[in-house]
N, C-alpha and C positions, 0 to 999 in steps of 0.2 A: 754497675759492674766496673765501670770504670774506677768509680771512686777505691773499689776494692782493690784493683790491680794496682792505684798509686799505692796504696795502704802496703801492699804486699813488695815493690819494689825500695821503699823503706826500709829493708828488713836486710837490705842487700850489705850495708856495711856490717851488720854481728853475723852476717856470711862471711866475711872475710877472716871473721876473727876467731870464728867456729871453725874453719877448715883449716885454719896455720897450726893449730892443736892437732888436729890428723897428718899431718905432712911430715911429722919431725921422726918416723919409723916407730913410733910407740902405739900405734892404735888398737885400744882393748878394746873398744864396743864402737860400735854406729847403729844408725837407725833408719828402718826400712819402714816405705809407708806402702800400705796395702787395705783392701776395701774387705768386708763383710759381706755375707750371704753374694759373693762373688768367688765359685769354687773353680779353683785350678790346679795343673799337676805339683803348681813349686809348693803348696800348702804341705804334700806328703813329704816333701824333703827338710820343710820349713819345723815341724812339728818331729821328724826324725832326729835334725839336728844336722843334716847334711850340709848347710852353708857352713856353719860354727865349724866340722871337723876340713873341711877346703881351703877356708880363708884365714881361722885360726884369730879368729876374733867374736866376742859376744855380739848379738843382734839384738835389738831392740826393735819389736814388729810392734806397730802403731794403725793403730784401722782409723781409715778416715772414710766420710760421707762422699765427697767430692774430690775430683782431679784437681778442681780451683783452689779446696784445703793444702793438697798435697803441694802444689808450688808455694803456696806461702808458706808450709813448712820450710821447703828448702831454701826459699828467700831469706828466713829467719836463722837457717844454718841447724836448723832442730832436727832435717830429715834429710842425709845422703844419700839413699835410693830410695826412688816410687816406682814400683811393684803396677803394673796395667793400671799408669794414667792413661787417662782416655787425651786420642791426638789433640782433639780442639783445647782442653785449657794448658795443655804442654805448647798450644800456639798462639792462642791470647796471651800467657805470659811473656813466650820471647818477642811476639809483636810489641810488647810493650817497654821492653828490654831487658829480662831477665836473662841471665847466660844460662842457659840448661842445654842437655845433649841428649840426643834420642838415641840407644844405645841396643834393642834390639823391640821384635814387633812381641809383643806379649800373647796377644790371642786378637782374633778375629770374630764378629759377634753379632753379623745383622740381625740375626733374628732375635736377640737379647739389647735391645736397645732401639724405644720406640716411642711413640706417643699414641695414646688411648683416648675416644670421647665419650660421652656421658652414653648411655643406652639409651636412656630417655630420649635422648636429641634426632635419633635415629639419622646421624649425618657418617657419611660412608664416602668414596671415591668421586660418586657419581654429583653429590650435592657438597662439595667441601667446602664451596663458597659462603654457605651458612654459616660460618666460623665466625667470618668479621666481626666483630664486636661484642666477640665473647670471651670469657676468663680460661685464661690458662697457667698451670702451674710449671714453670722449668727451672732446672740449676743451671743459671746460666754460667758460659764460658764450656759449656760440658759436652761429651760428646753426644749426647738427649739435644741439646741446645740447637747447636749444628743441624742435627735429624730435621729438630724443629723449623729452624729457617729455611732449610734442601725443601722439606716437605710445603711450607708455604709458597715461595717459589714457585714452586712445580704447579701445585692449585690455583694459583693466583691470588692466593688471599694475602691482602696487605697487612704485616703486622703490627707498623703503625693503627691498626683501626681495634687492635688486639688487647686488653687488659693484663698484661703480662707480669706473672709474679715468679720473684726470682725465690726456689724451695728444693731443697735436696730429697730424692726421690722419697726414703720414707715418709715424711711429712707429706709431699706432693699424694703419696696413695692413701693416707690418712685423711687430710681433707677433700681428696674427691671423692672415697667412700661416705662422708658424709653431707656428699652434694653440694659445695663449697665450692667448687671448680667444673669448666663446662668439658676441659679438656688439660691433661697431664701429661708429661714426660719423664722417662724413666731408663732403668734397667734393672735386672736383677732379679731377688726378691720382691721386692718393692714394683717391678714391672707387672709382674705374675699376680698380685694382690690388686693393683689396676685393671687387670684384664677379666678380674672378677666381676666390674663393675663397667666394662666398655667395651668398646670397639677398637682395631688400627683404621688408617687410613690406607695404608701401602704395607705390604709383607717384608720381611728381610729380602726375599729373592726380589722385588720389585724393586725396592730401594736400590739394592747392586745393581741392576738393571738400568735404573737413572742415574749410578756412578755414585749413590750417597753411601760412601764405605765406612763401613764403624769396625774398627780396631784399636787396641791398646797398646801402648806401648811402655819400655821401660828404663826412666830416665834419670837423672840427676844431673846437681850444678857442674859445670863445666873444669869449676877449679879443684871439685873432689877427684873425679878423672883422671885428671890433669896429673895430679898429684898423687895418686892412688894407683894406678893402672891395673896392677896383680892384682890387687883388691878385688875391681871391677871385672876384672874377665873371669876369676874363679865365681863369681856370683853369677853369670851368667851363663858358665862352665853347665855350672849344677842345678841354675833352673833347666839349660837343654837338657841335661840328664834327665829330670823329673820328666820333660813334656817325652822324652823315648822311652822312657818306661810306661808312661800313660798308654803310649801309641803302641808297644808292643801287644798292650792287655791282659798278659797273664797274670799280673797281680793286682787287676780293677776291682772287685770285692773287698782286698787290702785297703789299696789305696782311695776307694772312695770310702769308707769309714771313716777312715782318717782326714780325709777330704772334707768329710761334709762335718765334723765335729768342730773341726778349727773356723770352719765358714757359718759355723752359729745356723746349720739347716739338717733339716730331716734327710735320710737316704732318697726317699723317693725323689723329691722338691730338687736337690744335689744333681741327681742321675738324670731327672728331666732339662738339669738348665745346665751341667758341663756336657751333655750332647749334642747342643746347640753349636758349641764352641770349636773352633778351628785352631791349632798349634801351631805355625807353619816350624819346621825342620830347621836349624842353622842354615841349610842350602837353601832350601828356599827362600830366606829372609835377605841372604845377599845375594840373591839373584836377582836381576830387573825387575820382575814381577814387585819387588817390593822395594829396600833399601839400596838395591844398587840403583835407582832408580825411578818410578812410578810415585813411591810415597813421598818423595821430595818436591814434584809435580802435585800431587794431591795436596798436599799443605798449601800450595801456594792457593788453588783452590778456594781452601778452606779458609782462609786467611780474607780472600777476597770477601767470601758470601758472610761474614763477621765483618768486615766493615762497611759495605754495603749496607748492613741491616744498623751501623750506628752501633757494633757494641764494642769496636777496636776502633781507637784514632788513625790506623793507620796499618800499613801491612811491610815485613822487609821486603827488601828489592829478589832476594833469592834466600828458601827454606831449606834446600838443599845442606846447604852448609852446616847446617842444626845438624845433622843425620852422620854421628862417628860410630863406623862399621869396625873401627882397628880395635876395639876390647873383644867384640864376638868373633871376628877372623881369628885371633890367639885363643879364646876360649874354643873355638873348633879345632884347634891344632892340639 
């Protein structure tokens, strides 16, 4: 992972030279990066066309496997917003020194984001120490990753003693369906097609319990912002709108067809896995509870148990600073 993250901070100078092209007041298109069989309310504004009539520029929506994907996009200057990267690789990257800025919380997910073991193995809470020295599939740098190392921690099992192979969730449910892996991590679609074939160790409500919080967020390079700003708050404008109209529910029938079409899933498989999912409100998200806040303290965290575990060289002194609340405060007003 490491080598990947040099690979990716490489990419940093055609940043520069990709975003002096957006700054000069002409911007006809940019590119949003966002995940598959991951349904949310901004899909129904996405697929209406409501960011295009807001912000008054064409979008280029880009699905990617991984939050690790989405930062080397933006390294590379090829993606101005990510659509719920997951916290952990929006924190391996700036750990490493990417400028990126956490812009508001996207969704909330314990229960959509876990790791599964073999059935076969019949290893559960009580016996988890049986793990040690056995294969497991993760995308590392992700918020599956993080799960990953919270939940060893907790068990005791050392992950040095662990075969660890680094696979973005589809593959990961692909080869442990075909018994290739003792144990997977995931989300999504791709969690749900695991759980066909496994067990968790810990529930979403246990995992918040022991403070292992999984949420998304929605980021970009710091000098698109920077230079952008109307840009950026009318996009976050109109995702809030999408998640109030979500939460109103009078138009959920509507909106999940549409929902679940653009997320590449069936109605049912859609309505099982965005119930899971929490919106928090513009108030809520700058309230302490989260960005005014908690979540800048949680990074640091999380930042810690990543290099602990050897997969970040190093951690910033304060994550706080990552966290610019002034495009969602305008977009609330």
């Amino acid at each position: 992972m490491k080598k990947t993250i040099a690979a990716l901070l490489a990419g940093t100078a055609t940043l520069a030279s990709g975003q002096a092209a957006l700054a000069d007041g002409h911007i006809e298109e940019i590119t949003v990066a966002y995940f598959l069989e991951w349904p949310m309310p901004f899909q129904f504004a996405k697929v209406e066309g409501m960011y295009e009539e807001a912000m008054g520029v064409s979008i280029n929506w880009v699905a990617f496997d991984t939050g690790v994907a989405m930062s080397a996009a933006m390294a590379s200057g090829d993606v101005h917003l990510s659509v719920s990267q997951g916290l952990p690789p929006f924190i391996v990257a700036t750990s490493a020194g990417q400028d990126l800025e956490l812009l508001d919380v996207a969704v909330s997910y314990a229960d959509n984001d876990n790791c599964v073991v073999a059935e076969a193995l019949e290893i559960d809470a009580s016996n988890a120490g049986d793990l040690a020295g056995l294969t497991v599939g993760v995308p590392l740098g992700t918020a599956a990753h993080y799960g990953f190392l919270a939940q060893m921690n907790h068990f005791g099992v050392d992950v040095a003693s662990m075969n660890v192979v680094d696979m973005a969730p589809p593959d990961g449910a692909a080869a442990f369906a075909q018994g290739e892996l003792d144990m997977v991590c995931g989300w999504g679609g791709a969690l749900r097609r695991m759980l066909e074939n496994g067990n968790v160790l810990l529930t979403g409500a246990e995992k918040t319990e022991l403070g292992i919080l999984v949420f998304d967020v929605t980021s970009a390079p710091a000098s698109f912002v920077a230079e952008n700003p109307e840009l950026v708050e009318q996009f976050l404008a109109v995702t809030a709108e999408a998640n109030a109209m979500w939460a109103a529910g009078d138009n959920r029938d509507a909106m999940l067809e549409v929902i679940a079409n653009d997320a590449g899933m069936d109605l049912e498989a859609t309505a099982e896995t965005i119930d899971t999912f929490v919106f928090p409100t513009v108030d809520e998200q700058l309230s302490e509870a989260w960005l005014g806040g908690n979540v800048g303290e949680f990074m640091d965290g999380v930042a810690t148990v990543f290099a602990d575990a050897g997969s970040i060289d190093g951690t910033l002194d304060d994550y706080s600073g990552l966290v610019n609340t002034a495009p969602l405060q305008a977009a609330a007003q």
